[in-house]
N, C-alpha and C positions, 0 to 999 in steps of 0.2 A: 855469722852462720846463715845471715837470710841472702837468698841469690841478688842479680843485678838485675836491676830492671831490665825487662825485655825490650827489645827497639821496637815504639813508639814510630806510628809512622810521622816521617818529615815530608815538607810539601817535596810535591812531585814525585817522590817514592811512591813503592806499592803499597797500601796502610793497609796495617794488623785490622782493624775494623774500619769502616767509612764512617765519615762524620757528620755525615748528616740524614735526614729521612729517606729512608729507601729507595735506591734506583735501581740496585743491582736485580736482575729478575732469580726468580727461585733455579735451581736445579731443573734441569729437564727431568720428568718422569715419566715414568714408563705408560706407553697408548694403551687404553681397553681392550682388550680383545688383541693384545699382543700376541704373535706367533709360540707355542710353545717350546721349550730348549729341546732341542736339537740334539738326536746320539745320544739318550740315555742309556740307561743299564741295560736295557731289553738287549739293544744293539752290539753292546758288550758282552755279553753273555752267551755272546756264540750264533748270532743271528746270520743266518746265510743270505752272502750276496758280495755285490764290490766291495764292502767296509772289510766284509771276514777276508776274499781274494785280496787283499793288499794289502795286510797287515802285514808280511815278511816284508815287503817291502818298504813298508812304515818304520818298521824297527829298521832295516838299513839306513833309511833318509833318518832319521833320531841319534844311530850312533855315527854317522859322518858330520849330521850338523853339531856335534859336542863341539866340532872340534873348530866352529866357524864362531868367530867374536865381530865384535863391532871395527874392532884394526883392520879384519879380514875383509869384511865390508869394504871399509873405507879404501883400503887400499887396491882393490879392486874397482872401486867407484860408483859401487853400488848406493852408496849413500854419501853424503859432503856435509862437512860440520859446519856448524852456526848454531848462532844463539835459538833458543825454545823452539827448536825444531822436536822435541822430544816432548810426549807428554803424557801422562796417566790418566782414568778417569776411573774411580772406585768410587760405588755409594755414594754417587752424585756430588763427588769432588773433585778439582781436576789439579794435578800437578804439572810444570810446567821445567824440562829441562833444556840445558846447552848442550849438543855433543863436542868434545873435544877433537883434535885431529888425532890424539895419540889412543881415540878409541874410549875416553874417561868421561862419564856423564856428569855434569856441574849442574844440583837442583837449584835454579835461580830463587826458591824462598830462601833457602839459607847458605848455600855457596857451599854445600857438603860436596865432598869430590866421589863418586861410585865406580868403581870396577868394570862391572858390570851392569846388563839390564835388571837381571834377578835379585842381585842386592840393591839396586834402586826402589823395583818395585815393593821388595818384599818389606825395608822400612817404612817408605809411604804410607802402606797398605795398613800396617801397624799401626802408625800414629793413628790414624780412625779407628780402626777394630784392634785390640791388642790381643784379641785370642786370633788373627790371622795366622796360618803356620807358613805358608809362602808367598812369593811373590808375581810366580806365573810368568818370570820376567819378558820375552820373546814374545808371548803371546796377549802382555798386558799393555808392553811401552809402545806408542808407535811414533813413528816417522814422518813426520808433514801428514797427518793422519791417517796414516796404513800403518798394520800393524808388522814390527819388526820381522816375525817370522814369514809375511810375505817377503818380504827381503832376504831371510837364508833359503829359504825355498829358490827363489831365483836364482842364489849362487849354487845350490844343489844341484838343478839343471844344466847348471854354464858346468859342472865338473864335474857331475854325477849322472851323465848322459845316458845310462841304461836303468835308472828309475823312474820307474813313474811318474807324470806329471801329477796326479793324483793323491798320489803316495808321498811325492817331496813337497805339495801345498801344506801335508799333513801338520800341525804345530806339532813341534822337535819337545812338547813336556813331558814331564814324568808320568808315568800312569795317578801318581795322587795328586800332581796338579790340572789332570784331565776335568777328574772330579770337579772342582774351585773352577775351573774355567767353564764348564757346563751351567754351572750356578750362575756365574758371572756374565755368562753371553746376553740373555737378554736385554740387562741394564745396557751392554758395549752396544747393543742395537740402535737401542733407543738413544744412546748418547750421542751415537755417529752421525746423526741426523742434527746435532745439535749446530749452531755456528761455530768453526774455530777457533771466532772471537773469540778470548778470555773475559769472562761477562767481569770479572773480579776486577778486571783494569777500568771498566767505564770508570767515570766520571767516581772519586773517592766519597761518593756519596750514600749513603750508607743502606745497607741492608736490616736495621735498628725500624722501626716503624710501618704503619699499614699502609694501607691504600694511599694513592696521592689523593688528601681529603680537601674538602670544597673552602678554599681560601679565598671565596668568593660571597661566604656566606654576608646575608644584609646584616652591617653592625645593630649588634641589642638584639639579633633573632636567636634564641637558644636552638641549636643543632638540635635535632630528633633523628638519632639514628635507628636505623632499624639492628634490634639486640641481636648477635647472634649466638645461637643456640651452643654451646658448648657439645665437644661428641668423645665418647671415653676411645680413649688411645684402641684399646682389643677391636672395637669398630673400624678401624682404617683399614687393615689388610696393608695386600701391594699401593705403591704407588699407581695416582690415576689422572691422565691429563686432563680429564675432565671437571676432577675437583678443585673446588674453589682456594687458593694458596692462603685466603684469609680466613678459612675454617679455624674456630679455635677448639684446640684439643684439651683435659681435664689432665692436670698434672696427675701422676702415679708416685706413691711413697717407697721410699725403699722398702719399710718392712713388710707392704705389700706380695713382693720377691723374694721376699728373705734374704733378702742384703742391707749390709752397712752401708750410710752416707761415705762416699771412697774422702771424705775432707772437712773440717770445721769449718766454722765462719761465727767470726766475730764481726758485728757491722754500727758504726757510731751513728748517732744518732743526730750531728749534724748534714751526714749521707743523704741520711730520706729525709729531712728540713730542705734541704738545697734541693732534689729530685722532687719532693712533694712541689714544691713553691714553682718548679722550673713546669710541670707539670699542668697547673692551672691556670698559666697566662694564654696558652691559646687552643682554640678548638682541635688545630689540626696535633698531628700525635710532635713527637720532640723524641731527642736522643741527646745522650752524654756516654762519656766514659768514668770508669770507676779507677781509682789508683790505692794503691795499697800495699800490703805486705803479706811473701809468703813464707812459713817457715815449713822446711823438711821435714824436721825432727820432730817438730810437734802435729803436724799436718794441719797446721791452723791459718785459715786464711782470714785477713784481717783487715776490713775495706776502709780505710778512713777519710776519703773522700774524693767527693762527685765532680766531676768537670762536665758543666754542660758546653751544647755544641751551638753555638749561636751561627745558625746558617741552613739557609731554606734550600727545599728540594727543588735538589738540578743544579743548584749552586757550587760547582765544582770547585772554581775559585777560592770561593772564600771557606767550602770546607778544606780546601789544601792549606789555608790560613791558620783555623782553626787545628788543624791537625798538628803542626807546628809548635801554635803556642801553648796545646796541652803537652805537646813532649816534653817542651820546655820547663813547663809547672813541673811534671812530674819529677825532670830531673833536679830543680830548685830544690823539690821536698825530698828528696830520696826515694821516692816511691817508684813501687811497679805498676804497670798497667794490667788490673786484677780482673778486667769485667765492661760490662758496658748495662746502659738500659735506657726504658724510653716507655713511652706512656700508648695507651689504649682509654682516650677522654671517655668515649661514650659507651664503652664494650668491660666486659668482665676483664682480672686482671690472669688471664691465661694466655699462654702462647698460642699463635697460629701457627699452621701448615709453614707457614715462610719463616715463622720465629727460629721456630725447630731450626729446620735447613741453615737461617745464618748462626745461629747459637753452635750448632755442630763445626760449620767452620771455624767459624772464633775460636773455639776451644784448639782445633787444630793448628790455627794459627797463632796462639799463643805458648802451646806448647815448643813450635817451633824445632833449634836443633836440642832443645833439652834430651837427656834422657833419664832424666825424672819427671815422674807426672807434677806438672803444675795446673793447676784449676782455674776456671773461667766464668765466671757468676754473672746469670743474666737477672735482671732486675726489672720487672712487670710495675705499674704504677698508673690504677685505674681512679682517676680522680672525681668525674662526673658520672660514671654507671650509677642510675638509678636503681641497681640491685645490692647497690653498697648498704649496710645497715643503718648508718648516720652518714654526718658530713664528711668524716674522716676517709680520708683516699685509701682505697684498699693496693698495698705494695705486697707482690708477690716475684718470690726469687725461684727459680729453676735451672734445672742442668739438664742436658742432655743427656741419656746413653746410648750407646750405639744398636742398631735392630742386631739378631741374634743372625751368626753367622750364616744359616741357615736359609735367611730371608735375606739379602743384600739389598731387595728392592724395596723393602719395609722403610717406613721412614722411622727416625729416630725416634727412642723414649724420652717427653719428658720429665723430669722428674724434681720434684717436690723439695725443698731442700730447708735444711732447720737450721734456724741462726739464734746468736744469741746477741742480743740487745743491747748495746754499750751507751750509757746518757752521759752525754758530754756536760760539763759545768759551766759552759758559757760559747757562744756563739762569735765564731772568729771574724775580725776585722777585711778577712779575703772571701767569706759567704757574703756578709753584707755589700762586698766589691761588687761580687759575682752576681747578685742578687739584680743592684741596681743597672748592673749593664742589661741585663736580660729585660728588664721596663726597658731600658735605652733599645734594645734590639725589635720586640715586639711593639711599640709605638706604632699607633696610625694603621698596624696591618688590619685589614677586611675580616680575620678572623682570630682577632685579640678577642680574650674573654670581656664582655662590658660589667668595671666588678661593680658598681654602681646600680646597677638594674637587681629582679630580683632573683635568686636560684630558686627560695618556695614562700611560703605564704608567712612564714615568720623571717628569713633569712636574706640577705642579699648575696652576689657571688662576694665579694670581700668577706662577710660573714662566715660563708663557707670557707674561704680561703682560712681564715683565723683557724676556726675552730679546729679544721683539716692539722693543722702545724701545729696546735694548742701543746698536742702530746708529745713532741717531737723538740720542742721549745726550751731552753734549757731555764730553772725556776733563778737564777740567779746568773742573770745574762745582763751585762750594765753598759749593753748597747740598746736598751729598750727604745730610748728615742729616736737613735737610726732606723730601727725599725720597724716606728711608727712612720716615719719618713716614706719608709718603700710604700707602704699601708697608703699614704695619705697621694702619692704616685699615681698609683694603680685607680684611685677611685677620681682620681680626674682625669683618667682614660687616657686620650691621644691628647691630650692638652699638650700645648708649645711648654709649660711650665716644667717638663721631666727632664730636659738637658739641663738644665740652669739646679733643679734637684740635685741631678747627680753629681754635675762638677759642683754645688757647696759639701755635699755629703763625702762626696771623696776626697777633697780637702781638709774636712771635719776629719775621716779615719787617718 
């Protein structure tokens, strides 16, 4: 009864999440002191001038473009099919389609075939907000970036010679996708200015992590970041180009709304061992993926383990490498690709501004062509904030939901989410693998943790590293001395002795 995994991206495909520390840049949002929307109710309500003189003629050009389709287009040669000439952009997502010759739109995430533009946009539009009621299709999909309905406008004119130029610009929607489109102009403003680069294609490197952080830092100098201040979600308002995308936001609990968590989560305890440990090797932040299991019927999501991403930012390469060989794992274990997360060294363990943003897509993309909801767990993992109460790394998981339809230019809620705690009875032979590649990967870098130095006046980082995993560590694990092994790694730093380590220890497993 539990679904197939979801397709994991393979090198060179498009990947469900990127693999490595964030390139991808956030969502364009909306400029300060944006223009207000245009044609509200006032205007509708009987306002005299050209809008009220043209409105017969508005309803003429609405009921002759019923009858104009994308065939009609095409075959008139108003428009010519080819790949991602087509594409959406909703709540700072953007979707990217093929027009066919026979008029049929092919959405290149999943290869769903569409009819139309209104059944394209209107499922989209859903997968993000699921209280969307349409899809605004004409005036939502565009064309090498103009919007469709500039194109039946122009065949209105080539046929419909005694309307209005005015009147036939008009979008051909319903009076209640009038509404929805009002709502929605300003973000199209703001987004039309955006590149028609697809930022999602840069380099599969990932949107999982903050700032590109000082990998420059002197070895043995402990980072001193400057804390940032946490700001409650009701504080943000619209989006604002002026603010900072590393702003971190204060999760919100469901019962705060008076809503149920929409899914369970059961999460093992060698998960956050393997994420904790991945965690405190180096200054700058890190990212993995999570795999696991979902079940329908029970709505239980069930993470039982971490892949991290061994591959530095900008590193296209070798995250298309990386990307690869976790599909591959995943598919060895039967698992799905449930989640991802990634560390915040010196900062509380909440999402930022940009969190939000790639967490909402993920979810998006992981749902994919399901049409059951399936869940997407982002996992926070704040290891050296001095605002933690002891040693132990503070690990915090979040979900997004989406802003109220109301607000489109809001950004996402995050939200708070409850798990329940699974302690594993012994620590697998493939964490210890994972473990010691990850010494093998960070070796010798400029902003490897030195765990040998001290973290406080009774502790060293190794110390801290212990203590952090103490809980996490299962009491009857009978690889202790391997895992003294990584222990004893780590504390002689970039020493030439960790390759010759890990090939005896991997031999040993």
């Amino acid at each position: 009864g539990l679904s197939p995994p979801p397709p994991c991206p393979r090198a060179g495909a498009r990947p469900q999440f990127p693999c490595s520390p964030r390139q991808a840049e956030p969502p364009a949002r909306p400029q300060a002191g944006a223009p207000p929307l245009r044609g509200g109710a006032v205007s509708r309500a009987g306002k005299k001038g050209p809008a009220a003189r043209g409105a017969h003629w508005a309803q003429r050009a609405r009921g002759a473009g019923r009858a104009v389709t994308l065939r009609v287009l095409l075959k008139d040669a108003l428009l010519e099919p080819g790949a991602g000439v087509l594409s959406i952009y909703y709540l700072g997502k953007k979707f990217m389609g093929d027009l066919q010759p026979d008029g049929r739109i092919v959405w290149q995430e999943t290869g769903q075939v569409f009819n139309s533009p209104s059944a394209w946009a209107t499922h989209c539009k859903k997968l993000v907000n699921p209280a969307k009621k349409s899809g605004c299709g004409w005036a939502s999909v565009k064309y090498k970036g103009q919007k469709l309905d500039k194109y039946k406008a122009a065949w209105l004119r080539r046929h419909q010679l005694h309307i209005p130029t005015a009147a036939a610009d008009e979008s051909p929607a319903s009076e209640g996708e009038e509404e929805e489109l009002l709502i929605e102009e300003e973000e199209e403003e703001v987004l039309a200015g955006v590149s028609t680069e697809d930022k999602s294609r840069r380099p599969p490197v990932k949107g999982p992590v903050e700032p590109a952080h000082p990998e420059a830092v002197p070895p043995g100098k402990r980072l001193e970041n400057k804390i940032r201040a946490p700001v409650r979600y009701c504080m943000l308002g619209s989006r604002d180009s002026a603010r900072n995308p590393h702003t971190l936001v204060e999760v919100t609990s469901f019962a705060a709304i008076n809503k149920f968590q929409p899914f369970n989560v059961a999460i093992s305890s060698n998960v956050l061992f393997l994420l904790d440990f991945h965690s405190h090797l180096t200054r700058s932040e890190v990212v993995g993926y999570l795999g696991g299991r979902w079940d329908i019927n029970s709505q239980m999501l069930t993470v039982l383990r971490a892949f991290p991403c061994r591959s530095r930012l900008g590193d296209a390469d070798m995250a298309a490498t990386m990307e690869e060989e976790i599909y591959q794992s995943l598919l060895l274990r039967g698992l799905s690709l449930v989640g991802w997360y990634h560390s915040h060294p010196h900062s509380p363990a909440l999402p930022s501004l940009q969190d939000i943003d790639s967490q909402m897509d993920y979810q998006l993309r992981l749902q994919g062509s399901s049409n059951g909801f399936q869940p997407c767990l982002a996992l926070l993992c704040s290891p050296y904030y001095t605002g933690n109460p002891g040693p132990e790394s503070k690990i915090s998981p979040f979900w997004v939901m989406p802003p109220p339809e109301q607000r489109p230019s809001d950004y996402g809620i995050p939200m708070d989410v409850e798990m329940a705690y699974v302690q594993d009875n012994f620590l697998t032979n493939d964490i210890l693998h994972e473990m010691m590649l990850l010494v093998e990967f960070y070796k010798g870098a400029p902003d490897l943790v030195r765990f040998q130095e001290p973290w406080s006046q009774e502790h060293t980082y190794l110390d801290k590293l212990k203590l952090s995993l103490a809980s996490r560590t299962p009491e009857d694990q009978g690889l202790g001395h391997a895992l003294e092994q990584v222990y004893s790694l780590l504390k002689q730093g970039s020493g030439g002795t960790a390759s010759e380590g890990l090939g005896a220890l991997l031999v040993g497993l």
